[in-house]
C-alpha positions in Angstrom: -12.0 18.4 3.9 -9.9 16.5 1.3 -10.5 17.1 -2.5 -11.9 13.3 -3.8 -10.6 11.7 -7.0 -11.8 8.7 -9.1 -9.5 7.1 -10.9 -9.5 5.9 -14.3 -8.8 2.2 -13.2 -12.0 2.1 -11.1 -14.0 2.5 -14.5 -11.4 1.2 -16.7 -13.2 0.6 -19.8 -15.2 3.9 -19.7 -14.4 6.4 -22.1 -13.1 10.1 -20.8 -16.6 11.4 -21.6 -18.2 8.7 -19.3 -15.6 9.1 -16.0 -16.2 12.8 -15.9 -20.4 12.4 -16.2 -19.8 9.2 -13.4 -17.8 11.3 -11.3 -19.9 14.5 -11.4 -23.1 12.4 -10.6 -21.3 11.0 -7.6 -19.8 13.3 -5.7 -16.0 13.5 -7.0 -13.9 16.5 -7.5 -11.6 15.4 -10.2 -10.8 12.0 -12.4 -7.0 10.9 -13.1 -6.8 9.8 -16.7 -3.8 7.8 -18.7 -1.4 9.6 -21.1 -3.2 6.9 -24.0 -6.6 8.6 -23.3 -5.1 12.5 -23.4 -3.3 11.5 -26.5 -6.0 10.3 -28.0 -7.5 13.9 -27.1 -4.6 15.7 -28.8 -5.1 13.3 -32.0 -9.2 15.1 -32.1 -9.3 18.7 -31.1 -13.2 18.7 -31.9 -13.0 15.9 -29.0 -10.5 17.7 -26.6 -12.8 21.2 -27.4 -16.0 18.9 -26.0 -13.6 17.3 -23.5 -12.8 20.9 -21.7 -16.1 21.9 -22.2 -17.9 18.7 -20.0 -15.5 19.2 -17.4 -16.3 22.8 -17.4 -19.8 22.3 -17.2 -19.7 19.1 -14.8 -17.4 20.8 -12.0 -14.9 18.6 -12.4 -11.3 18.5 -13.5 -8.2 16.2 -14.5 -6.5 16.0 -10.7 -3.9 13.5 -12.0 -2.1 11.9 -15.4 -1.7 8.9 -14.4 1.3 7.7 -15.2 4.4 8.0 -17.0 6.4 5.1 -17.6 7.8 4.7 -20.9 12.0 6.5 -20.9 12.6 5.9 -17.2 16.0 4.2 -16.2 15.2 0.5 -16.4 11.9 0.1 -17.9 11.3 -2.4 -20.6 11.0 -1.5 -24.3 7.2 -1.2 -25.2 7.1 -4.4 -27.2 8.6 -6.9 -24.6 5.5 -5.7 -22.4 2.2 -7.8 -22.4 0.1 -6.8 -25.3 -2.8 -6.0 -22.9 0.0 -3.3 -21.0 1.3 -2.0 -24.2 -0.2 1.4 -24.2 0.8 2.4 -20.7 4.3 1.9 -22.2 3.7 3.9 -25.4 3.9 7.9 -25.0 6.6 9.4 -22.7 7.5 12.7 -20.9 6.6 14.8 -24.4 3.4 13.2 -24.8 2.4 13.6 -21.1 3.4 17.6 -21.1 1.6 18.2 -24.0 -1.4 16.2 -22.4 -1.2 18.1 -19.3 -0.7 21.6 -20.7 -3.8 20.9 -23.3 -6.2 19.2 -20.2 -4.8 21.9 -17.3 -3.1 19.0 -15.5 -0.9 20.2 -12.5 0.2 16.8 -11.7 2.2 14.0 -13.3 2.2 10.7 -11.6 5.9 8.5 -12.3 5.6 4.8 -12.1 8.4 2.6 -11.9 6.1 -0.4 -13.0 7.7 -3.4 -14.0 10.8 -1.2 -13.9 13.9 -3.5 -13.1 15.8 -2.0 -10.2 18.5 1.1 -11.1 20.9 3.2 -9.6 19.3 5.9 -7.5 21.1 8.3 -9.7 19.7 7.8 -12.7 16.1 8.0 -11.6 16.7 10.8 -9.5 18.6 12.4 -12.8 15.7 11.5 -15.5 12.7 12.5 -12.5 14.5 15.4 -12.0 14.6 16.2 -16.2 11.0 15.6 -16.5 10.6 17.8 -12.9 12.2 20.7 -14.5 10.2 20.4 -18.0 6.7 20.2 -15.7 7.9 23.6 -13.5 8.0 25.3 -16.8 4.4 24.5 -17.1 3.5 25.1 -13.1 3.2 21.7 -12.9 4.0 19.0 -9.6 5.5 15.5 -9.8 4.4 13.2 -7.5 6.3 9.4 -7.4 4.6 5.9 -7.3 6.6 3.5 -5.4 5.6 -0.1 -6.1 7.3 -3.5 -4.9 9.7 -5.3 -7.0 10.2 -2.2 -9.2 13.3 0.2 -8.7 11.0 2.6 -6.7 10.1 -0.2 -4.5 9.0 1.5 -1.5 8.0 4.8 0.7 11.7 5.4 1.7 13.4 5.5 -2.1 10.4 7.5 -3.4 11.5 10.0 -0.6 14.8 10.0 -1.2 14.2 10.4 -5.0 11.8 13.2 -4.1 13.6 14.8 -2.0 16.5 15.2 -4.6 14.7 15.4 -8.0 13.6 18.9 -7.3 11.4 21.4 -5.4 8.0 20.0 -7.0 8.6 16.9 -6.6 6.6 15.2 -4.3 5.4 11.3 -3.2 2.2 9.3 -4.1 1.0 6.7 -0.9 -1.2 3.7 -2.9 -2.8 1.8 0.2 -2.3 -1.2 -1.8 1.6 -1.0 -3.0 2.5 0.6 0.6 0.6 -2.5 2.9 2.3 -4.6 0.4 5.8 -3.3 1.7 4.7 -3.9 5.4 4.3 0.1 5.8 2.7 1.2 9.1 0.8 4.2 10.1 3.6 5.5 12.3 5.8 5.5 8.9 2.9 7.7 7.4 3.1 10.2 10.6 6.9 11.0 10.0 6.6 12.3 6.7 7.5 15.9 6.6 4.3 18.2 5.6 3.7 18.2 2.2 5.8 15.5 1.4 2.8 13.5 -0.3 0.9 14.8 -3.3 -2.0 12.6 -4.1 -3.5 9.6 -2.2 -4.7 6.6 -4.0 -6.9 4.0 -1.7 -8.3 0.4 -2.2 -8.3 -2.4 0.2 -6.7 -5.9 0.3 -6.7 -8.8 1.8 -3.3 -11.2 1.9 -3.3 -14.2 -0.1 -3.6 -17.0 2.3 -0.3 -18.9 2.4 1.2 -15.3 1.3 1.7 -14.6 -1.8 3.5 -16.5 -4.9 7.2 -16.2 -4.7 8.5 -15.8 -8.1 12.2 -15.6 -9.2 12.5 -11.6 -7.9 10.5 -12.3 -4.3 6.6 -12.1 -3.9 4.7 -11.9 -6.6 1.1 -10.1 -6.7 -1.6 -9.2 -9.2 -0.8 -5.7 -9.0 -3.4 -4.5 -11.8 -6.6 -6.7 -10.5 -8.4 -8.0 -7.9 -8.1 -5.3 -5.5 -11.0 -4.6 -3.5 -13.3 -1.1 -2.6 -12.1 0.5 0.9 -14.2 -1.5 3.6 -14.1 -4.9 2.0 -10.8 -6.1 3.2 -8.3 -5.9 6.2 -6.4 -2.2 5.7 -6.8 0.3 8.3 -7.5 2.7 5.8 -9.0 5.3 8.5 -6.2 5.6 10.2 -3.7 5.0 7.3 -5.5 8.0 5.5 -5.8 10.0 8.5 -2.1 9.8 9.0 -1.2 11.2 5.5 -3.6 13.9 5.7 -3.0 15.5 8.9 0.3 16.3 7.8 -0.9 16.7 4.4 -4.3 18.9 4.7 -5.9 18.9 1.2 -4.5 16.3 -0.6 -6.6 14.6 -2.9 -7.9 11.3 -1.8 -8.7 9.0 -5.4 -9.9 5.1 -5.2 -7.8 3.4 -7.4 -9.7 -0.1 -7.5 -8.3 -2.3 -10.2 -10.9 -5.1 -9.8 -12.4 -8.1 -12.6 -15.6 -7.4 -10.6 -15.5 -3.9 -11.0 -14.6 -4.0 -14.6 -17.6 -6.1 -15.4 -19.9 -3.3 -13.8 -21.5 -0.8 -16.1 -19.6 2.8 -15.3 -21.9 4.3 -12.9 -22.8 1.1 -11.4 -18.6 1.1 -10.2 -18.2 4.6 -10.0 -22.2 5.0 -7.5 -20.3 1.5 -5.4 -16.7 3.5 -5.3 -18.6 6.8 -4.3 -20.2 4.8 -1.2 -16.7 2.6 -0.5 -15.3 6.3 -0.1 -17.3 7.0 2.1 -16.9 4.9 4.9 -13.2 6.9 5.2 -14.5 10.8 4.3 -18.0 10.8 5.4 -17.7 14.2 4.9 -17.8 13.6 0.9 -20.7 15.3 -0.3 -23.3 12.3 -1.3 
């Protein structure tokens, strides 16, 4: 059965304290949290002391830091980001091990987002840096590829993986990977183990397609995705795929959504829970 995960941008404005009590109450394993909300943690031990202790006593733990950004090859300086994106762009690779080693993390998401595109090289060289850091720890690196960035699909994050070190693995988001016209039969191919964490939500395509801007398509990457079920992804199958060669990866919804931001925390977390669902019935209800 795979391990289930809800992600901090299902519940986005709840508070650490709040996703772990939603997720308990519903049925997940583990949360993913930002490197902003462990920092803030590290800032308040009396917090972090009460933090540990909740997860403890709810059964659940911190799957996934989700994400570091800021020091890759190519990503903008954290003031020429939108205001509203500024603390995803704030605490780097120090931050994030210090997180992780405080909160038991084993894995460290990397995100290219609105990266500009790089030589393979230098990501490879400064995923690889962080990669060696994160062993020290007995930590795994998993890689986010998203469109228009300079991870921008399944086949550089391999290549990157494959070459940043031994715990180094991938990160499939249903969303980013339909966006790059993946199929299933891409999924199948991946050698076992390859992927480290799973992060589903549906979609449907912009009618027309979507907005071309001055570097190809553009899409709303951080809203206005929808829960598994209520668009057109084959998200059985595409799941299916990535975990019969990769038994016991954790499965998280990721569903950045206006709707879903507007919905009081276990209202989102009780509708995610049930969207879930309809792709693991076996998740314990």
């Amino acid at each position: 059965m795979a391990a289930t995960e809800l992600c901090w941008g299902t519940v986005q404005a709840a508070p650490i304290e709040t996703l772990v009590r939603v997720a308990s109450e519903n049925g997940f394993e583990s949360v993913t949290v930002t490197p902003w909300m462990g920092q803030q943690l590290l800032e308040d031990p009396a917090r972090l002391a009460r933090i540990r202790a909740a997860l403890a006593a709810a059964g659940v733990r911190i799957g996934c830091l989700d994400a570091l950004i800021k020091g890759l090859p190519g990503i903008p300086a954290t003031e020429a980001v939108p205001q509203e994106q500024r603390l995803n762009f704030t605490y780097g690779a120090d931050v994030c091990l210090r997180v992780a080693e405080a909160l038991d993390i084993r894995l460290l998401n990397i995100a290219h987002y609105l990266g500009q595109p790089v030589a393979l090289a230098a990501l490879v060289d400064a995923i690889g840096a962080v990669a060696e850091r994160a062993g020290t720890l007995g930590m795994a690196l998993c890689i986010e590829f998203i469109p228009g960035s300079g991870i921008p699909d399944l086949a550089t994050a391999v290549r990157i993986s494959a070459a940043a070190g031994s715990n180094v693995g991938i990160l499939v988001d249903t969303w980013h990977f339909a966006r790059t016209g993946g199929t299933t039969a891409e999924l199948r191919e991946l050698a076992p183990g390859a992927v480290r964490c799973i992060q589903v939500n549906d979609r449907i395509e912009p009618e027309g397609g979507p907005v071309e801007g001055p570097g190809g398509p553009v899409y709303p990457t951080m809203a206005n995705r929808r829960l598994p079920g209520d668009g057109e992804l084959p998200l059985v199958e595409l799941v299916g795929a990535l975990l019969a060669n990769n038994p016991g990866t954790p499965v998280g919804i990721e569903v950045f959504s206006d709707e879903m931001r507007s919905l009081p925390a276990q209202t989102a977390a009780h509708r995610a829970a049930v969207a879930l669902r309809r792709i693991l019935p076996e998740m314990p209800a």
